[in-house]
N, C-alpha and C positions, 0 to 999 in steps of 0.2 A: 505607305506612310502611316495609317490606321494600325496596321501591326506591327511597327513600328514603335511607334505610342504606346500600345497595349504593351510589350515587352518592358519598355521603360518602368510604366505603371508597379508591371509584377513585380520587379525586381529593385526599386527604389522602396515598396513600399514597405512599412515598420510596425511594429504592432506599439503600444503601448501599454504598461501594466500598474496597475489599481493597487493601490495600499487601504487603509481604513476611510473614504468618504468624509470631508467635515473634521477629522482628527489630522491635517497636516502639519499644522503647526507643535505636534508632542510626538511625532512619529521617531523624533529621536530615545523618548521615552521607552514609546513601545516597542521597541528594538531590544529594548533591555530583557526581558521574559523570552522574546524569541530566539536572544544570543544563549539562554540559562536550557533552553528547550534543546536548542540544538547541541551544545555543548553535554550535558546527558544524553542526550541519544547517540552520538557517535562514544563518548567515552563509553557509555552502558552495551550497547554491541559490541564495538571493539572488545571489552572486558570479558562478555559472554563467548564469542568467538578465540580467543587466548585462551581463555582456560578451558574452555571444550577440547581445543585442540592439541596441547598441553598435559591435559590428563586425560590417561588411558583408560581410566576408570566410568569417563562420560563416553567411550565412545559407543555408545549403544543406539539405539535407531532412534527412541526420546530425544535423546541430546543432538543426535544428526541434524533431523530433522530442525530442532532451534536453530541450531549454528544456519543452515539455510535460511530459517526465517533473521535473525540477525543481519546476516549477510543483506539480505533483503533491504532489510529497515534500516542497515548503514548505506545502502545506495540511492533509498528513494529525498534521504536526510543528505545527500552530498547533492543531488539532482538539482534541488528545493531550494539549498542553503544562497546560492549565488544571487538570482533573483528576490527572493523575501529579504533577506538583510541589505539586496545594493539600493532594495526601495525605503526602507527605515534609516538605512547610518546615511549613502552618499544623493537621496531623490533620484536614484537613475532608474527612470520608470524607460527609457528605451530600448528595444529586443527589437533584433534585423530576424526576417522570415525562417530565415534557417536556423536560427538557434533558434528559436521558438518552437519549429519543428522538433527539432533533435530532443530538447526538454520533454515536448508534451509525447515523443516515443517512447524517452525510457521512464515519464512519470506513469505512464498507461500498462507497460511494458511493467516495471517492477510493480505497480497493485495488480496485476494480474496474478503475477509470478507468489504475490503473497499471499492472496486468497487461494492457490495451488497447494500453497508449505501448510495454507489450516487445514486442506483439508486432506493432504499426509499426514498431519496431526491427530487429525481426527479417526483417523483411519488403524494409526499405530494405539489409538484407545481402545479404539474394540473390538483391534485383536487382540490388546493385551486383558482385558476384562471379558470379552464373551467366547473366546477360544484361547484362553493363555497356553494351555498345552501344545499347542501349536504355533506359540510367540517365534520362537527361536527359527524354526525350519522356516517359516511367512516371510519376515523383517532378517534377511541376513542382510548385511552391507552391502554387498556387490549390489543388491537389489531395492536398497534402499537408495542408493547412488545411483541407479536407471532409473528409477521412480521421478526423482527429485530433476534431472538430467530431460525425461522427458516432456514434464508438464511445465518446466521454464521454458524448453523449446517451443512448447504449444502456446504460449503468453508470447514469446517472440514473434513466431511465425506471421498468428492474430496481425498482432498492432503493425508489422512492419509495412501492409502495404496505406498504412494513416498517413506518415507524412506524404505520400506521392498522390496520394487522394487529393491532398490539398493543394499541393504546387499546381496543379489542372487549374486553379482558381484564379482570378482578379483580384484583389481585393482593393477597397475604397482606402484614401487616405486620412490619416489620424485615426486611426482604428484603437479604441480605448477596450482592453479587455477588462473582465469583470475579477480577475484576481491579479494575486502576483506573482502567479506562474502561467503559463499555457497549458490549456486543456483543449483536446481536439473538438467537444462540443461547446466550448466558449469561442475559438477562433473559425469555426465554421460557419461564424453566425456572421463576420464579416466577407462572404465572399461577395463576390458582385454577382451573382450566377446561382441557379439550380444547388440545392448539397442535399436531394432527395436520396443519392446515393449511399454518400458518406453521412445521412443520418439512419436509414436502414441499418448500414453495413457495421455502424457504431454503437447501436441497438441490438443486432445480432449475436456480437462478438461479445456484448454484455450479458447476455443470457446466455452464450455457447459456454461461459466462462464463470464471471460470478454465481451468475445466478443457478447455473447446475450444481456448479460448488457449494455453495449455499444449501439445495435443498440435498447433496449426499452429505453432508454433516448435519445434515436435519435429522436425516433417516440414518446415523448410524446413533445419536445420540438418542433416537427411539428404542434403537436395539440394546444400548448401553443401559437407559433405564430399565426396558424387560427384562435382561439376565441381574441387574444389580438388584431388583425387588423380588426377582425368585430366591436370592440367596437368604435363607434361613436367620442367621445373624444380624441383626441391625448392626453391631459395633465391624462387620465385615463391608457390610453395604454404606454405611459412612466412610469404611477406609478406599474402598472402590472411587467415590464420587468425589473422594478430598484430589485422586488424584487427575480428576478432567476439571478443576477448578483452576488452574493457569490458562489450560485450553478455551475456558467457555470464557473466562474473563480478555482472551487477547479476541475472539469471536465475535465478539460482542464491541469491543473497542472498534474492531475494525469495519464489520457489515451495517452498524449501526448509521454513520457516519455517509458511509457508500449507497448505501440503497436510500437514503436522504436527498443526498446531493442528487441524484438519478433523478429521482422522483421527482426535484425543483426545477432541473433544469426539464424534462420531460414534459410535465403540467403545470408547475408553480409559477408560470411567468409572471402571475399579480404578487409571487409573495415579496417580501422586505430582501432588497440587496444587501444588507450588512445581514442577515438571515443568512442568506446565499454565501457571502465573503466568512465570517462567522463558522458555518460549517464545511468550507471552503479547508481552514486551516486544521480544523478537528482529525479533517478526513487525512491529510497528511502528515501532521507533526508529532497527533498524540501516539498512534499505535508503533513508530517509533521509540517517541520516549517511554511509552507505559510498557511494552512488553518486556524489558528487560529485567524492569522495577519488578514485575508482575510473576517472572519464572522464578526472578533471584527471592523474593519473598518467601515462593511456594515449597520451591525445591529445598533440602536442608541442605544435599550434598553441596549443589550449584552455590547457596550461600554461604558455605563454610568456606569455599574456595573463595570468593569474591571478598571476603572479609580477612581471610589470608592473603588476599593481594594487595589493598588497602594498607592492611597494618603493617605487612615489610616495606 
């Protein structure tokens, strides 16, 4: 009878998800910027992605590599889009276990898979600044395609055994999450049980991942500086560093945000919830919408196309 009961529990129970706190009554408002956010970012990828693909002229390891991060930033923006907007246009704060599950896999699953494409990005910088001689034979395609092939598999691998982690749980009913998507260390916090595991194992796969990523774009862009300060020429060492200025700025969009969130939910339990929620949506919507804004600015080729697309 007792388990019995307990299976019912698990399997009736619902998560619920969080909009802005105190702003209910204008959340149809603020639906508005979220629909203009998301609308940019899928049209802004999709556009990158077309004309990368489109012209034969981008297909170089630079561009590869975006069209992967693109790719990226249109999936975590389809992931995202169904929850955040059905809580602002229709109040449907309810999500059953499994879909809750499945969101917070592939939301985990694609920012991993993105911090992986920065730092194949990072990577195709300095080898094209501190060994360009050897650009070409490094970064051929077939090898830039195992590259990219393998470290979305490792961001896979990672996250996939998170939702079975959790299904092991109980969880209490009316469980109110802290966003308006599922994240494995906000729905962990409702089990009825132990999740000494699954906060280790979630802790782990944050350092095996982010955070080494992090520090080997740290240390190439060390490198990046030593050879662009030995170069003789200031107007050559400005043209060097004009071109990891998309790089450092999509970088920064993205770790800023991430190693934040980390750090609140890790130590900040006093800080401000709308802090929490607030950086919450930074961490997924902007480096969607801003990296597309952010290559097509930098790059003139990438802009010339995107502006010939527009105008026909």
């Amino acid at each position: 009878m007792m388990s019995a009961s307990n299976d019912t529990k698990h399997h009736s129970a619902v998560f619920f998800l969080t909009g802005i706190p105190g702003q209910e009554n204008v959340h149809l408002w603020i639906s508005i910027p979220f629909c203009f956010m998301y609308l940019i970012s899928i049209v802004g990828n999709s556009v990158i992605l077309f004309i990368i693909k489109t012209d034969s002229s981008l297909h170089e390891p630079m561009y590869i590599f975006l069209s992967m991060l693109a790719l990226t930033d249109l999936g975590l923006s389809i992931t995202t889009m169904p929850t955040i907007l059905g809580i602002y246009l229709f109040n449907s704060k309810e999500i059953s276990l499994n879909a809750c599950f499945a969101q917070l896999f592939f939301i985990h699953t694609l920012s991993l898979i993105e911090s992986s494409m920065l730092l194949l990005m990072a990577f195709d910088r300095f080898v094209a600044i501190c060994i360009p001689l050897r650009y070409a034979s490094i970064l051929t395609l077939p090898r830039v395609a195992r590259m990219g092939l393998v470290l979305a598999l490792r961001s896979v691998v990672l996250v996939f055994p998170v939702p079975f982690l959790l299904t092991r749980f109980q969880y209490c009913r009316d469980n109110v999450l802290s966003y308006s998507y599922c994240l494995h260390q906000d729905v962990m916090k409702f089990a009825c049980s132990d999740i000494t595991v699954n906060s280790i194992y979630g802790l782990s796969v944050k350092l095996l991942t982010v955070g080494l990523d992090a520090l080997l774009i740290f240390l190439s862009y060390v490198m990046i500086l030593k050879t662009v300060l030995s170069i003789a020429s200031g107007r050559e060492s400005l043209r060097a560093l004009n071109t990891c200025v998309s790089h450092l700025c999509a970088v920064l969009i993205f770790y800023t945000p991430e190693i934040g969130l980390s750090v609140i939910h890790r130590f900040g339990s006093s800080s401000s919830h709308l802090l929490q929620i607030l950086l919450g949506y930074v961490y997924l919507l902007v480096p969607p919408l801003m990296n597309p804004i952010v290559y097509s600015v930098k790059s003139k080729h990438l802009r010339a196309r995107v502006i010939r697309v527009f105008v026909k």
